[in-house]
C-alpha positions as CSV (number, residue, x, y, z in Angstrom):
1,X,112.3,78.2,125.4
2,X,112.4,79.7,128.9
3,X,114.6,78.8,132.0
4,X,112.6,78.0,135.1
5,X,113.6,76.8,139.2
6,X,111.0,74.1,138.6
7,X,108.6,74.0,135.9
8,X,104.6,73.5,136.7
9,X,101.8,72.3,134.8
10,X,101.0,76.3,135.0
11,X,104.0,77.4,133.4
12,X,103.5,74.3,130.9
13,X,99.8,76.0,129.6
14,X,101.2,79.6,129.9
15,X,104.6,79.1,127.6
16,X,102.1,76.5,125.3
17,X,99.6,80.0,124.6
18,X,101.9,82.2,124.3
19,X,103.8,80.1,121.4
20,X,100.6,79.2,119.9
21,X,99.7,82.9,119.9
22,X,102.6,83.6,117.7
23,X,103.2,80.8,115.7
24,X,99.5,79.7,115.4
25,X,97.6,76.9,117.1
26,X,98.3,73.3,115.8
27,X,95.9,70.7,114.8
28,X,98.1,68.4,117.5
29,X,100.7,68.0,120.1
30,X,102.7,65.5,121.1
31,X,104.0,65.2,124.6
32,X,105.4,62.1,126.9
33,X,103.3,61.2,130.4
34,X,105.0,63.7,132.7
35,X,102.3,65.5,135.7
36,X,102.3,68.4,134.0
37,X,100.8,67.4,130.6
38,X,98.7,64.6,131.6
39,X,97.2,62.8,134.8
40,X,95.9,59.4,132.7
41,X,98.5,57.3,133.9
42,X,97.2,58.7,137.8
43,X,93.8,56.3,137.9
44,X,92.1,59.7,137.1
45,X,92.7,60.7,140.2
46,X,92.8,65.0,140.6
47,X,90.8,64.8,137.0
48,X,92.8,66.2,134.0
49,X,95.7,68.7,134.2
50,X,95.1,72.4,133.2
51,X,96.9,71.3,129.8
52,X,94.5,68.7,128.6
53,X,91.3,71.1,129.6
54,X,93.3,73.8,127.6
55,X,93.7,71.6,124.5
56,X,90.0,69.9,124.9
57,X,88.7,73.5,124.7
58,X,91.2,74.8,121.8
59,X,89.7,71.5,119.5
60,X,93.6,70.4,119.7
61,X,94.2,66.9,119.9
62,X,96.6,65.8,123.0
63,X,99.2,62.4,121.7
64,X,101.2,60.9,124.1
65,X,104.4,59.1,123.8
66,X,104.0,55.1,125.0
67,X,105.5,54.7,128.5
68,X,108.9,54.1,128.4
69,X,109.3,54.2,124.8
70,X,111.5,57.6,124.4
71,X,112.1,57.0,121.0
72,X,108.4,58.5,120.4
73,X,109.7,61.6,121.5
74,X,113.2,61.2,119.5
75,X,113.7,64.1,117.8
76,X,112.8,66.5,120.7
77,X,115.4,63.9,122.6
78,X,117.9,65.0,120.4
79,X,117.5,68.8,120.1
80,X,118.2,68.5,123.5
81,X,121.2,66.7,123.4
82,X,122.1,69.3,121.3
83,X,121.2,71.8,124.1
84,X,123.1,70.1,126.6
85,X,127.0,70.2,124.8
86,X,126.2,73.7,123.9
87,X,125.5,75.3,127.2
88,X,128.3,72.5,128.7
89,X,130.7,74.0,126.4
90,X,130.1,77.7,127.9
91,X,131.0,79.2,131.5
92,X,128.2,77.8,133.9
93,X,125.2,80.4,134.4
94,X,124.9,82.0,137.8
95,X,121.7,83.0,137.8
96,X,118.6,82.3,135.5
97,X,119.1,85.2,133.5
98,X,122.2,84.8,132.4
99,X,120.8,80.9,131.6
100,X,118.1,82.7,129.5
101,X,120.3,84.5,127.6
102,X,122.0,81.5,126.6
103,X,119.0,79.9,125.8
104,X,117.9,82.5,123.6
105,X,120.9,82.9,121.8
106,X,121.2,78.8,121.1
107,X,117.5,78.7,119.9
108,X,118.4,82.0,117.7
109,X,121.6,79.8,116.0
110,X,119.9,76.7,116.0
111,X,116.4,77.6,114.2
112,X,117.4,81.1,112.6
113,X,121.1,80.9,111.4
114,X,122.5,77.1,111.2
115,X,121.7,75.1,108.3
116,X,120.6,72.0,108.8
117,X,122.3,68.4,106.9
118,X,118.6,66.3,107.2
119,X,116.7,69.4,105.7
120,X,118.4,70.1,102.6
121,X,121.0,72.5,104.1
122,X,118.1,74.8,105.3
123,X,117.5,76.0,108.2
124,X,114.1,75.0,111.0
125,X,112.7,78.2,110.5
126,X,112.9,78.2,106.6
127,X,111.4,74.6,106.6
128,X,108.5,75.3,109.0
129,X,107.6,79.0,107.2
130,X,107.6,76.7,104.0
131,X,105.1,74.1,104.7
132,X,101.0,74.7,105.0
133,X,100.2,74.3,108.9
134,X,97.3,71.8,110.2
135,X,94.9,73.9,112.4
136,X,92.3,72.9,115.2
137,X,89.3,71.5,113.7
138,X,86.3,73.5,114.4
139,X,83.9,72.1,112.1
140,X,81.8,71.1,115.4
141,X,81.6,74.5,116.5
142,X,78.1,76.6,115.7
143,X,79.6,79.9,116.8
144,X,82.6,82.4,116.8
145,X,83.3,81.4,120.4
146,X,86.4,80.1,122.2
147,X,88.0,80.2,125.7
148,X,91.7,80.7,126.6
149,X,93.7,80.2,129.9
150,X,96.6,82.5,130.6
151,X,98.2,84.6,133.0
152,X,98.6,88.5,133.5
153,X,101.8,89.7,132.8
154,X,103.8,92.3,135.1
155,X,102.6,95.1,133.0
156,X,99.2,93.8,133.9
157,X,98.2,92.7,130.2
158,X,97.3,90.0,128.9
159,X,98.0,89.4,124.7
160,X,95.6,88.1,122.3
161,X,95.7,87.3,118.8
162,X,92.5,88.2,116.1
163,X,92.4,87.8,112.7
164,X,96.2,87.4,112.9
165,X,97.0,90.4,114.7
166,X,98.5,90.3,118.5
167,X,96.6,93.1,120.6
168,X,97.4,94.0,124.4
169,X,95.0,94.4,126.7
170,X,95.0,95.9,130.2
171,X,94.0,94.5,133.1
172,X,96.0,96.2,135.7
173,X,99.1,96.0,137.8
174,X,97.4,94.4,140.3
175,X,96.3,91.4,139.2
176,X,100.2,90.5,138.0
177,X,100.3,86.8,137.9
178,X,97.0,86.0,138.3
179,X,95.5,83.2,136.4
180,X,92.9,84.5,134.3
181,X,90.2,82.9,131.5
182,X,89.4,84.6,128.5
183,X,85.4,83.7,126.7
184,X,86.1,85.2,123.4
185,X,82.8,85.4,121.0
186,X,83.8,87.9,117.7
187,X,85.1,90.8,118.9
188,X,83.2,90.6,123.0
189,X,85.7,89.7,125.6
190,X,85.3,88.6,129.4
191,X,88.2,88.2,131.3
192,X,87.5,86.0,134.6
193,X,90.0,85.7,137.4
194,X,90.5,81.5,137.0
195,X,90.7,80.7,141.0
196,X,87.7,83.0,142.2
197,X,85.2,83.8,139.2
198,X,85.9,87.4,139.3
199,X,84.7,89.2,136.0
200,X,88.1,91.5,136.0
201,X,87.4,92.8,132.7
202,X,84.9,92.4,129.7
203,X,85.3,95.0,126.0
204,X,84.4,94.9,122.8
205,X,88.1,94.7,121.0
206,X,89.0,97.6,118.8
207,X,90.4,95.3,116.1
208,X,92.5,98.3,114.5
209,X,94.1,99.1,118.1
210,X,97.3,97.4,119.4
211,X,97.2,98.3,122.8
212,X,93.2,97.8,124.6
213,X,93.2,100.2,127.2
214,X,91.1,99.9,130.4
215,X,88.3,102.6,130.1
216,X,86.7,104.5,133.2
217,X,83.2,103.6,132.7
218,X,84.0,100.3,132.1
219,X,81.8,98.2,134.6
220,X,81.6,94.7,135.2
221,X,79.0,92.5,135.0
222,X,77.1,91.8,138.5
């Protein structure tokens, strides 16, 4: 859970990636009809947000809450309600770090510490670590080949999971922020700038290395 001024169908894929590159990707999300997860109530008009590409291409099937029915959505609804009286009940945050931290420190007590009445007196994270996770079905697929959207992050890496192990790779300070795709086949990389179909990086990931460091003879492709 992250604080943001205004959040954007951007931020929306970016937060969705990095969870799923931790916690695993689902066989489904649910989500109500706002802009930034989905453009079918529009008249098709702008196509299909970034999200539903995202989840088209990841083999994850998109649900949608029925319009003004949020009782689809009810348990989300209610976690945060929860939210709410907890940061209500502490001194206002002036800035959108010191929101953060509260943030992090309610999701820490609320999934990690406080058990829970409706699940047996255990808590989220014991429950979910418990149960066997659907996963993306891929049975369509001939080949070890997938593509990811993300962003650089301002140490100019990007993260990505294999074989269940999270590996950085570098990219460079100077493409910060920029919206990148990632065509993944085995162990090959390319890394495309998104907006202008720059090849910024392709490798062959060293599967027993964390961090993927750029190399000087690294070239890319013309």
């Amino acid at each position: 859970m992250t604080a943001h001024q205004r959040v954007t169908g951007d931020i929306v894929v970016d937060r969705f990636l990095k969870t799923a590159g931790s916690m695993g990707y689902p066989a489904s999300i649910l989500t109500d009809n706002g802009m930034v997860y989905t453009t079918r109530l529009s008249g098709g008009k702008g196509g299909r947000s970034r999200l539903e590409r995202t989840l088209q291409e990841l083999r994850i099937v998109h649900k949608h809450s029925r319009p003004n029915h949020p009782t689809t959505c009810g348990k989300v609804e209610r976690f945060h309600q929860t939210l709410k009286k907890r940061l209500a009940a502490q001194p206002p945050a002036e800035t959108l770090q010191e929101l953060q931290h509260q943030l992090d420190q309610f999701v820490d007590e609320y999934n990690q510490r406080r058990p829970h009445a409706a699940l047996g007196r255990k808590t989220p994270a014991t429950r979910y670590q418990a149960l066997p996770k659907a996963t993306p079905d891929t049975s369509n697929l001939t080949d070890h080949y997938r593509v990811r959207y993300d962003i650089v992050g301002d140490t100019g890496t990007v993260t990505l999971r294999h074989a269940g192990k999270l590996h950085h790779i570098g990219i460079g300070r100077t493409y910060t922020r920029t919206h990148i795709t990632l065509l993944i086949r085995e162990l090959d990389i390319h890394i495309i700038n998104t907006d202008t179909g720059e090849i910024l990086r392709q490798l062959t990931l060293n599967p027993d290395q964390d961090y993927q460091p750029q190399q000087h003879n690294e070239t890319p492709e013309p």
